[in-house]
N, CA, C and O atoms as a DFTB+ gen file, in Angstrom:
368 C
 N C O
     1  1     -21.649     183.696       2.777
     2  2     -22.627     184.612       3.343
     3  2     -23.095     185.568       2.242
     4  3     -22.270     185.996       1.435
     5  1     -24.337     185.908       2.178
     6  2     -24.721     186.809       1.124
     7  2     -25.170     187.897       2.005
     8  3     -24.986     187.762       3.215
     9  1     -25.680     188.859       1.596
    10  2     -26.057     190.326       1.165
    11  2     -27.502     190.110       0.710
    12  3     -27.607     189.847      -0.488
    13  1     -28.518     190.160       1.341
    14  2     -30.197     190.203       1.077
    15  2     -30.511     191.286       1.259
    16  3     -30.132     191.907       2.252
    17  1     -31.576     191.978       0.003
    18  2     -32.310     193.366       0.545
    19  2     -33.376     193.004       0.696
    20  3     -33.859     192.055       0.079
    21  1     -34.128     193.861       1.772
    22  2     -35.525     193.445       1.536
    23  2     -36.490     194.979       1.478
    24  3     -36.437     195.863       2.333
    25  1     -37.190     194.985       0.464
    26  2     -37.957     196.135       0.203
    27  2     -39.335     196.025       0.904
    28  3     -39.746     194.868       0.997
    29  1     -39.923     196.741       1.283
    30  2     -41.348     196.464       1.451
    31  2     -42.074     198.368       0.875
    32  3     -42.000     199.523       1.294
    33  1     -42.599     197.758      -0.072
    34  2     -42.944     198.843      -0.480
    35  2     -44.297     199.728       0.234
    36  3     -44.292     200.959       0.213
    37  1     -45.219     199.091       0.739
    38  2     -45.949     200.182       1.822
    39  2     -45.026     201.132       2.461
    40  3     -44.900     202.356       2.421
    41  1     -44.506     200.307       2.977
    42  2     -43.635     201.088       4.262
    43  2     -42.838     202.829       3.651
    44  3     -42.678     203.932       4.173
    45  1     -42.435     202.023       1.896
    46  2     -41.445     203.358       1.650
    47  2     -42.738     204.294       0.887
    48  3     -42.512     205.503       0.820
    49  1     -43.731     203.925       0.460
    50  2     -44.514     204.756      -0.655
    51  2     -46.045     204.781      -0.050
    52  3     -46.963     205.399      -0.587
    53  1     -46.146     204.142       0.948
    54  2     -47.512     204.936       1.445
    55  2     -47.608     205.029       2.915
    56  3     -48.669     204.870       3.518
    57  1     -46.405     205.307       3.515
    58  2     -46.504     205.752       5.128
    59  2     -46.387     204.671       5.849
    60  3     -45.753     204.764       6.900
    61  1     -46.852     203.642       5.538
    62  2     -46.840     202.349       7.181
    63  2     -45.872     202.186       7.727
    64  3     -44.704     202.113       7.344
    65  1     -46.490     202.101       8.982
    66  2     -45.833     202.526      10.224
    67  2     -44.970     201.406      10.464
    68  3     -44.070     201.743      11.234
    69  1     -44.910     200.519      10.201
    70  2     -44.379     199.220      10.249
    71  2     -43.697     198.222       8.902
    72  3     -44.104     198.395       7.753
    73  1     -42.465     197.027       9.279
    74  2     -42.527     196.194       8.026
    75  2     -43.405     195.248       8.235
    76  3     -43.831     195.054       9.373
    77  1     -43.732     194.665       7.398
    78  2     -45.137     193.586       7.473
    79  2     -44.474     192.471       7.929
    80  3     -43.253     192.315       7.950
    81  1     -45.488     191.553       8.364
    82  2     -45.091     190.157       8.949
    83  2     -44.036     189.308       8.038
    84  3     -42.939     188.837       8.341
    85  1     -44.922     189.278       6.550
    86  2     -44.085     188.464       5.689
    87  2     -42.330     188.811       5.602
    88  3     -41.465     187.942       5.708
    89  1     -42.118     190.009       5.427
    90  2     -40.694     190.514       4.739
    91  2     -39.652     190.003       6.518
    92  3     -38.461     189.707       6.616
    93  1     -40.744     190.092       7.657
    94  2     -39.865     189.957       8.890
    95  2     -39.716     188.216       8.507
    96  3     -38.526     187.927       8.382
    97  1     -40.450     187.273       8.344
    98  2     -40.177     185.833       7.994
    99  2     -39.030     185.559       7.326
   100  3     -38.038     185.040       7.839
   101  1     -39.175     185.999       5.838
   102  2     -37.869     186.447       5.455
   103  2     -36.671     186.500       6.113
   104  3     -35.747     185.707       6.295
   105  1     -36.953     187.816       6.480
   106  2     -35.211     188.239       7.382
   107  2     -34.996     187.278       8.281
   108  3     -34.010     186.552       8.156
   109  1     -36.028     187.091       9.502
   110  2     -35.667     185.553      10.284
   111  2     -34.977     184.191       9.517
   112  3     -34.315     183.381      10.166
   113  1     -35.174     184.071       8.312
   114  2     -34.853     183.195       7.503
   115  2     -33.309     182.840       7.224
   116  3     -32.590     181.940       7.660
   117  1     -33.074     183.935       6.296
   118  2     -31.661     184.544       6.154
   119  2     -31.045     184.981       6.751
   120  3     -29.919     184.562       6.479
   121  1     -31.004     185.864       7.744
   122  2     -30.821     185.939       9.524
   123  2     -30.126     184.592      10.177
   124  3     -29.024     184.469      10.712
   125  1     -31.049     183.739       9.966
   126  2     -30.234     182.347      10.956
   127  2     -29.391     181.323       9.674
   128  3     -28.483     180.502       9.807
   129  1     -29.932     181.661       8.775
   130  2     -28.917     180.976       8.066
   131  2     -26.976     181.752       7.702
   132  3     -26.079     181.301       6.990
   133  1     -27.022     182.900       8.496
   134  2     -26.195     183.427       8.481
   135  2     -25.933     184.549       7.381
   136  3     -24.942     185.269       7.267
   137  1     -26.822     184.515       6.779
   138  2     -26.704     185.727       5.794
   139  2     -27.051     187.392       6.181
   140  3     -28.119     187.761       6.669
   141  1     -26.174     188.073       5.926
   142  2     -26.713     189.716       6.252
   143  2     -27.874     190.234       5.314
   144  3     -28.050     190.126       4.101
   145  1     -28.588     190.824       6.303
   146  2     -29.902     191.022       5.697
   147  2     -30.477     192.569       6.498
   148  3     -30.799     192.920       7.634
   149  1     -30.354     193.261       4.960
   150  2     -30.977     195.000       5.155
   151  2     -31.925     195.169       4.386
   152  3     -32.188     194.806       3.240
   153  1     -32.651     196.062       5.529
   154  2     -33.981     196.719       5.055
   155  2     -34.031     197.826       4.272
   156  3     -34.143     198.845       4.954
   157  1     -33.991     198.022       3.083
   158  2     -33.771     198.571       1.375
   159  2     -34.181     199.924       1.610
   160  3     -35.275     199.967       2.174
   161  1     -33.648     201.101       1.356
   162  2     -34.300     202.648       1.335
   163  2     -34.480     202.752       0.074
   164  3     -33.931     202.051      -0.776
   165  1     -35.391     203.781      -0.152
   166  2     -35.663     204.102      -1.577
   167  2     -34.284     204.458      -1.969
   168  3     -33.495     204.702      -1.055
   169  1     -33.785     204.540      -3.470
   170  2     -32.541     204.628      -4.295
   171  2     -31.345     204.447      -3.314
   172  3     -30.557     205.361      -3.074
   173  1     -31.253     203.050      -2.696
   174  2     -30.716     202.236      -2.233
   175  2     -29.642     201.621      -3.729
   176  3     -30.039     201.503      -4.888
   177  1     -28.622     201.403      -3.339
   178  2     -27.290     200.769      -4.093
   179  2     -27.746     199.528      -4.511
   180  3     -27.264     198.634      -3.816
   181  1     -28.582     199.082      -5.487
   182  2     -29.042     197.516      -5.649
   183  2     -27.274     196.975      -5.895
   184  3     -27.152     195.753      -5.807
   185  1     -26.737     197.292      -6.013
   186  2     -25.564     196.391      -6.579
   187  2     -24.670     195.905      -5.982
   188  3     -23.765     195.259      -6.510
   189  1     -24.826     196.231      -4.306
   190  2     -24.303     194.887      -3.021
   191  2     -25.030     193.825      -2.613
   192  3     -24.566     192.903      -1.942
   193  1     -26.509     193.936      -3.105
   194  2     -27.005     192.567      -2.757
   195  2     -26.941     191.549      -3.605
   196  3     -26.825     191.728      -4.817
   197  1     -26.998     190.572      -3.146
   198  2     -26.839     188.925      -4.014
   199  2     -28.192     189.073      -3.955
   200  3     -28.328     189.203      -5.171
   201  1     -29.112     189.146      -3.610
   202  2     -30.725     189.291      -3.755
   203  2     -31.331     190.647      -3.413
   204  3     -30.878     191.406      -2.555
   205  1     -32.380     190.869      -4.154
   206  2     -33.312     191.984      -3.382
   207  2     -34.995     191.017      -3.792
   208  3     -35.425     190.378      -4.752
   209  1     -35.650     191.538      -1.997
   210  2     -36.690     190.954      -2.549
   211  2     -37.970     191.601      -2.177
   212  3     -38.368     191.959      -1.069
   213  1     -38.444     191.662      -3.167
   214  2     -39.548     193.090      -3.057
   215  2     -41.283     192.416      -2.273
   216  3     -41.715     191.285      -2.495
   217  1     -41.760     193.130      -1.668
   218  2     -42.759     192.839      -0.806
   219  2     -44.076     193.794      -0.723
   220  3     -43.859     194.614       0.169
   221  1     -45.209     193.982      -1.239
   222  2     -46.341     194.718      -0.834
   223  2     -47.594     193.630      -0.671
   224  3     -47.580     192.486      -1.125
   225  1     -48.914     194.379       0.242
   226  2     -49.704     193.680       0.571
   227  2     -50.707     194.497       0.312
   228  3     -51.550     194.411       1.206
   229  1     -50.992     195.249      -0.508
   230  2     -52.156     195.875      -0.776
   231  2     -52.379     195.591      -2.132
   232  3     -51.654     194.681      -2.535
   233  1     -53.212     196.109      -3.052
   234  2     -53.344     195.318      -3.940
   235  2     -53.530     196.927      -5.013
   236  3     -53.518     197.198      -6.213
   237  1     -53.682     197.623      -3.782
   238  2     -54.400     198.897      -4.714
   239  2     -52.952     199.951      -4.589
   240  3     -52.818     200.888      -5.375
   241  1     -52.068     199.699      -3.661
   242  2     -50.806     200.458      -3.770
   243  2     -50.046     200.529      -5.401
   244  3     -49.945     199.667      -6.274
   245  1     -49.733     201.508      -5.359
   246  2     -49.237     202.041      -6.864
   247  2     -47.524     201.272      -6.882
   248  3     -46.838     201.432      -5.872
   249  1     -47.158     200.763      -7.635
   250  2     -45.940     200.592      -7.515
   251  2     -45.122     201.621      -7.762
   252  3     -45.881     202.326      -8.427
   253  1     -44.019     202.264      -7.693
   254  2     -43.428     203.574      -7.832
   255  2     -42.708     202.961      -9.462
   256  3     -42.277     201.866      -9.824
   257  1     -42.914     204.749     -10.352
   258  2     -42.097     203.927     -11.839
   259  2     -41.106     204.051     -11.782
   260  3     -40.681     204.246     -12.921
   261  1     -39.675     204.079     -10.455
   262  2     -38.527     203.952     -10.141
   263  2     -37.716     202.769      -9.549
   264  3     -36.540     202.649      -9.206
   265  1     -38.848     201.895      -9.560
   266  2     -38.372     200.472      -8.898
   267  2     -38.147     199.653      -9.898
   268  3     -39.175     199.726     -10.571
   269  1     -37.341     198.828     -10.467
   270  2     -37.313     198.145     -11.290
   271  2     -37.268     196.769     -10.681
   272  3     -36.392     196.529      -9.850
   273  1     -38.133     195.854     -11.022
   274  2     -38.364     194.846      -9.850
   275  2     -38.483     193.858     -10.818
   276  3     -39.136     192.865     -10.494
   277  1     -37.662     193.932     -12.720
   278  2     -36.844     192.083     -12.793
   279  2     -35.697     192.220     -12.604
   280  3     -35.212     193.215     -12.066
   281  1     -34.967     191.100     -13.072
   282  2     -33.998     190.915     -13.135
   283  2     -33.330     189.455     -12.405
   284  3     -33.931     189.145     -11.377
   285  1     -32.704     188.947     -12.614
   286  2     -32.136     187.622     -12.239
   287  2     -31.938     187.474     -10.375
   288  3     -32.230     186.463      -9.737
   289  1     -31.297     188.945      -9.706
   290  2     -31.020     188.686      -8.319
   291  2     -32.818     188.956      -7.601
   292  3     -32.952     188.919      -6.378
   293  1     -34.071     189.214      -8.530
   294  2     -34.948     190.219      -7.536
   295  2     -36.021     189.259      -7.319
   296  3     -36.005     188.347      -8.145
   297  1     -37.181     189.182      -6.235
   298  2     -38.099     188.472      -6.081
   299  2     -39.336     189.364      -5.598
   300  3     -39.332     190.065      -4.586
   301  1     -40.401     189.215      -6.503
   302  2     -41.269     189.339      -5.474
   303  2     -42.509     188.642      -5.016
   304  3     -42.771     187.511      -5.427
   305  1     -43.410     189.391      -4.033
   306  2     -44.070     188.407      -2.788
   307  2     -45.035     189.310      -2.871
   308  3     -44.762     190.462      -3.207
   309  1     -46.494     188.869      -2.535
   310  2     -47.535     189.702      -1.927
   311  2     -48.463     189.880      -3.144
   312  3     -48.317     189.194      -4.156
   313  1     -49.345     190.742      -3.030
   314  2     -50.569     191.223      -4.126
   315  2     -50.467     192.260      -5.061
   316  3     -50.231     193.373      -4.592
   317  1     -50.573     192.169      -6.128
   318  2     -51.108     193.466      -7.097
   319  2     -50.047     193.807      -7.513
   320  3     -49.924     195.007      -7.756
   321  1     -48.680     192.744      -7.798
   322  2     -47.932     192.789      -8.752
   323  2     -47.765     192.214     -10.224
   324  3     -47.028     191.240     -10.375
   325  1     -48.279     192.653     -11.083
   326  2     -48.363     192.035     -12.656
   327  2     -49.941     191.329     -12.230
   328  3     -49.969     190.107     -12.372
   329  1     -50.980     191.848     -11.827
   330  2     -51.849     191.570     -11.953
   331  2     -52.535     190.236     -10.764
   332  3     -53.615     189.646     -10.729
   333  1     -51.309     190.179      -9.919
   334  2     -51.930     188.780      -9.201
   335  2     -51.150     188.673      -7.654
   336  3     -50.532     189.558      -7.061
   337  1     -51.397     187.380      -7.274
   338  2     -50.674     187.196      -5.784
   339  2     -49.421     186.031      -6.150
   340  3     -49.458     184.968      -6.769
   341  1     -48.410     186.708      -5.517
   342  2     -47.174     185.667      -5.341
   343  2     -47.208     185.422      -3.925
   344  3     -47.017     186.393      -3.192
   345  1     -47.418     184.286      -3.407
   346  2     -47.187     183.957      -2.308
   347  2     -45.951     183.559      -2.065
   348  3     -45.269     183.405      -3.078
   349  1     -45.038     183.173      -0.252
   350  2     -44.074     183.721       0.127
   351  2     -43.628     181.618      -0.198
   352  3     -44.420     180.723       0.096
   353  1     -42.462     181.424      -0.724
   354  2     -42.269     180.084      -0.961
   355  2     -42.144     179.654       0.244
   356  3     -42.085     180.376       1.239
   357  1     -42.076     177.935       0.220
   358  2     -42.688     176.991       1.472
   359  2     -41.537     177.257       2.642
   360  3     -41.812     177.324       3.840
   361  1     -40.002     177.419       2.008
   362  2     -39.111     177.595       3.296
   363  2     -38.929     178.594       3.969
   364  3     -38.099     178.583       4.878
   365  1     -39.759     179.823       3.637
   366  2     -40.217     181.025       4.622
   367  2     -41.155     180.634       5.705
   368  3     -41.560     181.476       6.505
């Protein structure tokens, strides 16, 4: 069983009221495959998850310069990261 974070960065850095569809696919994902799966607070402990996986859908949202989003466990999904769209892979 692993330990999944899931970030969605609207939600923590520009108010939305909600997590987005994609990051809930996700959790449904890892969820039934039996893995525990939490929804990431800002300066959250990265160092219990076996993954963190980062999520925005705006394109014009600022990324915060406190997130450090490489590294071997981290993924991300959505628009207007490094210039482009990562879409969510096929088994989501």
């Amino acid at each position: 069983m692993a330990c999944i974070g899931l970030y969605d960065i609207e939600l923590w850095h520009r108010g939305k009221a909600m997590p987005n569809l994609e990051l809930m696919k996700i959790y449904n994902y890892h969820y039934n495959k039996g893995d525990k799966v939490v929804m990431m607070r800002p300066n959250e402990n990265e160092g219990r998850f076996n993954q963190i996986i980062y999520f925005k859908d705006n394109p014009n949202t600022q990324i915060p310069k406190t997130l450090h989003l490489s590294g071997p466990l981290k993924q991300i999904y959505g628009y207007g990261f490094f210039n482009g769209f990562y879409p969510l892979e096929e088994k989501y």
